[in-house]
C-alpha angles and dihedrals in degrees: 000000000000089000093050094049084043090054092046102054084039083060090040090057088047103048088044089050085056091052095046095048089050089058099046083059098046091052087048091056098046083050086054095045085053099046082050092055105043082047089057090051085043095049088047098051093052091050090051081049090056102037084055083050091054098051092044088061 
């Protein structure tokens, strides 16, 4: 009994870790898709900089 018990609390770590690990990914990736984004503002905003620079010369 005790084994069993034992096995199914070992499986239940180990199914949590993967969950966990999964999560620690997903919220990476949802880090990564927000950088992305801010860069592209930032890119656009750089361009609309340049762009004011052109027609001011």
């Amino acid at each position: 009994m005790a084994l069993i018990r034992k096995k199914f609390y070992d499986d239940m770590t180990k199914t949590e870790a993967k969950l966990y690990e999964q999560y620690k990914q997903q919220m990476k990736m949802d880090h990564l898709k927000k950088i992305k984004k801010e860069l592209k503002e930032i890119e656009k905003s750089i361009q609309s900089i340049q762009l004011d620079m052109i027609d001011k010369k």
